[in-house]
C-alpha positions as CSV (number, residue, x, y, z in Angstrom):
1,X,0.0,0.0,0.0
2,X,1.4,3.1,-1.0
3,X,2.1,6.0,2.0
4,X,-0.5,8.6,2.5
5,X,1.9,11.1,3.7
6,X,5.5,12.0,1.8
7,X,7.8,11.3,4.8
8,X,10.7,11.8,2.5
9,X,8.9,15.0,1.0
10,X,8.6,16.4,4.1
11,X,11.7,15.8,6.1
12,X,13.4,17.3,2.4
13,X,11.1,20.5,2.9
14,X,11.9,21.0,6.1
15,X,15.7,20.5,5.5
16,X,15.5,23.0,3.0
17,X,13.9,25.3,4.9
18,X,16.0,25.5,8.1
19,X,19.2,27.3,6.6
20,X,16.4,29.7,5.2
21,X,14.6,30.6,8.5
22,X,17.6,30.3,10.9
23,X,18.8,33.6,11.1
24,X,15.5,35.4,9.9
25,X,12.8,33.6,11.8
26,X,14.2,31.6,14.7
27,X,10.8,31.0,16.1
28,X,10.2,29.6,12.9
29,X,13.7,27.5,12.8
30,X,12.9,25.6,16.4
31,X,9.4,24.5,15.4
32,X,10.9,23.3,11.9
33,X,13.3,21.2,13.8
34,X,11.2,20.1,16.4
35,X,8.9,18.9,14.1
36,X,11.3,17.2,12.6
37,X,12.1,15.2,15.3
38,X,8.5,14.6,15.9
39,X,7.8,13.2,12.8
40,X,10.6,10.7,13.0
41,X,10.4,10.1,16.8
42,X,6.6,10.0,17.4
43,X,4.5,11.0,14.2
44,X,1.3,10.6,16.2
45,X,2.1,13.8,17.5
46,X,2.3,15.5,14.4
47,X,-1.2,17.6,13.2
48,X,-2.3,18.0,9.4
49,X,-2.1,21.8,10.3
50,X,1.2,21.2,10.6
51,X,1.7,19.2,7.8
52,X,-0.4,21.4,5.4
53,X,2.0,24.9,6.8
54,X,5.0,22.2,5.3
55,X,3.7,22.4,2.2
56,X,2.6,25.9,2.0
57,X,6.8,27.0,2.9
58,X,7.3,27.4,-0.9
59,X,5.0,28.4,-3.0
60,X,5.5,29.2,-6.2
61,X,9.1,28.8,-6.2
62,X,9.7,31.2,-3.3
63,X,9.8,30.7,0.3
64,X,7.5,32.8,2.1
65,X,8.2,35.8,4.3
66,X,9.6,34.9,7.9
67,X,7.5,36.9,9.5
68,X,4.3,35.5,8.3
69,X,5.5,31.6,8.8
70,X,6.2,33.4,12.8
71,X,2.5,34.3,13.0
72,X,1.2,31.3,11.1
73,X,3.2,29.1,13.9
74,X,1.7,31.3,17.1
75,X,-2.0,30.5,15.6
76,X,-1.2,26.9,14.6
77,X,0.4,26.4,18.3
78,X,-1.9,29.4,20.0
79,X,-4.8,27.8,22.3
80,X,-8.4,27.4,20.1
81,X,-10.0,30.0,23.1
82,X,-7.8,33.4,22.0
83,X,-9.5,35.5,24.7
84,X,-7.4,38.4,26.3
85,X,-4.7,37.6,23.3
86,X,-3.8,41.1,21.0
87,X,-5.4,40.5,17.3
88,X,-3.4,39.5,14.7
């Protein structure tokens, strides 16, 4: 049976990725390697939210901004009940 998920995909994004967000983004470069270590120590851990941000890192040929994969972590790690939290 063929995999549903691209583990090898993935742990290439995400190797690609790291070099890129380690000086720009380091909130960024933790969660990437975390993850990474997730996914190969205890995958059951790992969400499709997470996943699905993995794929959206490059888009169409470019990585996107730093800044914006920083908020998209707090509000993929942020609690569902965002009361008393600043907007963003």
């Amino acid at each position: 049976m063929d995999e549903l998920i691209n583990y090898t995909e993935i742990f290439n994004r995400i190797t690609q990725a790291c070099p890129i967000y380690e000086k720009t983004a380091p909130t960024a470069y933790n969660w990437l390697n975390d993850l990474y270590i997730r996914i190969d120590e205890a995958p059951e851990t790992v969400t499709l939210k997470e996943l699905q941000l993995i794929e959206k890192l490059l888009e169409n040929e470019e990585w996107i901004n730093p800044n914006y994969l920083t908020n998209c972590i707090f509000k993929l790690l942020a609690p569902e009940d965002r009361k008393g939290l600043i907007s963003y």
